[in-house]
Steps between C-alpha positions, in 0.01 A plus 500: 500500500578583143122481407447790766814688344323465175193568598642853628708594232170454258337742733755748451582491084196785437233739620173418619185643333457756777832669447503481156172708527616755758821487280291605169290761670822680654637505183189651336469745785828611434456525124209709536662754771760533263271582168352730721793674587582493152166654406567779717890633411329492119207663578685720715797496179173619269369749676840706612499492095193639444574774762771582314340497181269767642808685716597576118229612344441747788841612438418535107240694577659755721776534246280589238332727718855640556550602116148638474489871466346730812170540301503095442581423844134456557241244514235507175197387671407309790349193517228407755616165520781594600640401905648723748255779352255728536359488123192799628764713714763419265750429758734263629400365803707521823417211672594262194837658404662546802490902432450768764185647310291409233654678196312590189562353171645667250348432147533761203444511157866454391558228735643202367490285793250241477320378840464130380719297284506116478793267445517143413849322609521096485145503521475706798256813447657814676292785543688838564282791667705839420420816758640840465425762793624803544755569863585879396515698195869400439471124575251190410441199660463166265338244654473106330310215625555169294230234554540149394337105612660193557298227464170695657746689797537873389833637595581865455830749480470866606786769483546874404730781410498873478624713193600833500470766247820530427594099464120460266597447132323843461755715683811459266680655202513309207256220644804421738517533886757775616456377832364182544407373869771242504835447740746523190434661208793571197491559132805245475548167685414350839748280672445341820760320697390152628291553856435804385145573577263810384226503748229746643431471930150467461473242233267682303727383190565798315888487536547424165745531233484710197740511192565604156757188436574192694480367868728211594494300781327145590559540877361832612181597617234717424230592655290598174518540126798504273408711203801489274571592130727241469522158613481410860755248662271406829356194648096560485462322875699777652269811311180579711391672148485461117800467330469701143802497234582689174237754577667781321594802726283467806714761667515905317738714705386847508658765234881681531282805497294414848818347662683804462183743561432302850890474565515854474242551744629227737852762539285761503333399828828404642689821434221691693640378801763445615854514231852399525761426243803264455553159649313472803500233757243456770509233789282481798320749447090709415470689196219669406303457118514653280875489464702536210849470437726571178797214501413115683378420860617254712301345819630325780367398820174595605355771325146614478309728236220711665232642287410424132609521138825425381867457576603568176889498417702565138747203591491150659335462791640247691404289823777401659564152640273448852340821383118577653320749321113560614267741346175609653380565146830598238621363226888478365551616134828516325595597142729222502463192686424351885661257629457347836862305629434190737227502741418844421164579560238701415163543666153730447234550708217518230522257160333729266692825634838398412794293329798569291571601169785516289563624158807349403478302073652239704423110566537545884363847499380391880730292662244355791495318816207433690363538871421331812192290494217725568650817352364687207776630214247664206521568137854405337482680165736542209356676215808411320688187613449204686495361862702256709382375811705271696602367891162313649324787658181542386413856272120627628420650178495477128803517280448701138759495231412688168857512329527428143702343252527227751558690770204460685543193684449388882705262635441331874770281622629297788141362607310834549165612540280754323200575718222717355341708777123505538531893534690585157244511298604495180880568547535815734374851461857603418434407172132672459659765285562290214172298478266611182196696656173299517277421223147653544361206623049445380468196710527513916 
């Protein structure tokens, strides 16, 4: 009996050959699965980075295409080798680029775009392909393909962007952009509440910001490049962009002299039609621009402006609480200030048609709220204060301040949104009036 006890208890004290083999080869299965796995997330970890790495220089290259002058903004030769091209048409080719046409390149003697340059980062060899076309005589297309191999695999990054005339380095006074095509632009600071986001519907990531001094905020979003001539408070993750800092006065507000030349025309136009004088209060109602009035107008309710041009008042003009105000294609102008009371409203029909202005050497020259999601708001301009938007309504335009000695500042609070309409191209042809004329242009 007990040499059958120990008999089974010796049979029991380890593992037999057999298991100890199946034992081993489990384990190495495992190990390798998992070094395999582990392969992948760095590979996959390596080549997000490289995207990235070439996601930036795309972006470099766009912004120095940005700051290039209209007769610059070109290609200076084309190079055969080149993909995506036609090198004997000289033409970008539709059925490589996604475009609706094939689109001819544009290459001039002045242009300082080259169509191949080559970057080395951590031994990665980037090669950026540069195309400039032309989409009409007031707006270029900039197309960059970055090419780059990882271990034998070529990978490649394609994007674009269109410049204007009037937001090319060329078109400016004093080397500086008037109006650059950005969501906020102010010759003083830039202050974003946390939330706060500055964004454009289509994503084509133009809503930027532009300012002479500094932005602050490490929690708002925006959906393109903060140019800034001081130092900029943001968190890089949450900037589609470039971020630039202490670049001098990016922003040049146009002169006292063409203010007051195109304010004078602005009351002009609304004193040819239709005139009234003292305080006048309007509520659910249809008024008609032009319209002038000498003293401050109040809206309640629902009121609509028919036609075009400006409601232009002497006083405040004032939206009252609840207030709707739609315009087919009007714009409210005050030589004092606007202000918009809770949930006030105001809506246009056509982004590049309308907006508000005020006049007011004031901080909260325009005293904002935005819209309903969906609904378009305009231009916002003081030529000689600042801007406060607040409430969480989103405001379908672009927001200008050019007050100085520190007047000129834009301030969105409470979590709101900024969003730069595809349509107001630069910043609303309110504000054609005051942009310099262009250059004579000997390329395109």
């Amino acid at each position: 009996m007990r040499s059958r006890l120990h008999s089974g208890l010796r049979r029991d004290e380890g593992f037999t050959l057999t298991e100890l083999t199946v034992a081993l080869m489990l384990a190495v299965i495992m190990m390798i699965a998992i070094a395999g796995t582990l392969r992948g997330a760095l590979a996959n970890s390596r080549s997000n980075r490289f995207r990235q790495e070439a996601t930036s220089i795309a972006m470099e290259a766009f912004e120095y295409s940005r700051r290039l002058g209209w007769d610059n903004l070109a290609m200076a030769s084309i190079d055969p080798q080149a993909p995506m091209i036609d090198p004997v048409a000289g033409v970008l080719i539709a059925s490589e680029t996604g475009l609706t046409s094939n689109e001819e390149l544009l290459v001039c003697a002045t242009g300082a775009l080259p169509p191949k340059t080559t970057i080395v980062v951590e031994d990665i060899t980037y090669t950026a392909w540069v195309y400039v076309t032309t989409v009409n005589p007031s707006l270029r297309r900039v197309m960059v393909e970055i090419d780059w191999e990882i271990e034998g695999r070529p990978s490649t990054y394609t994007s674009e962007s269109e410049i204007s005339i009037v937001s090319a380095g060329g078109i400016t006074a004093l080397d500086q952009p008037i109006f650059p095509e950005a969501a906020i632009v102010a010759t003083g600071n830039v202050a974003l509440s946390p939330g706060s986001t500055v964004s454009i519907p289509s994503n084509a990531h133009t809503a930027g910001i532009w300012l002479n001094q500094s932005f602050a905020n490490l929690d708002a979003v925006v959906d393109g490049d903060i140019v800034a001539g001081g130092v900029v408070n943001a968190t890089p993750a949450n900037v589609y962009g470039t971020i630039e800092q202490n670049a001098g006065s990016p922003v040049n507000a146009p002169s006292v002299t063409d203010i007051e030349v195109w304010r004078a025309g602005m009351r002009a136009e609304a004193m040819s039609g239709t005139s009234q004088s003292g305080n006048l209060v309007l509520s659910n109602t249809t008024i008609s621009a032009p319209f002038y009035v000498d003293g401050t107008l109040t809206l309640g309710g629902a009121v609509h402006i028919s036609g075009s041009g400006p409601v232009y008042a002497t006083g405040t003009i004032r939206l009252e609480s609840g207030a709707l105000v739609t315009a087919d294609g009007a714009h409210l102008a005050s030589d004092a200030t606007i202000v918009f009371d809770s949930d006030a409203q105001f809506q246009v029909s056509e982004a590049s048609a309308a907006g508000v202005v005020a006049f007011a050497a004031s901080l909260q020259a325009l005293s904002l709220r935005g819209g309903n999601a969906g609904t378009i708001q305009g231009l916002a301009y003081a030529p000689y204060g600042g801007i406060a938007l607040s409430g969480t309504s989103p405001w379908q335009g672009a927001l200008v301040a050019h007050g100085s000695a520190g007047l000129g500042e834009v301030s969105v609070g409470g979590g709101a949104t900024v969003g730069y309409p595809a349509n107001l191209l630069p910043t609303s042809a309110i504000v054609n009036p005051l942009r310099p004329p262009p250059v004579a242009s000997v390329c395109g």
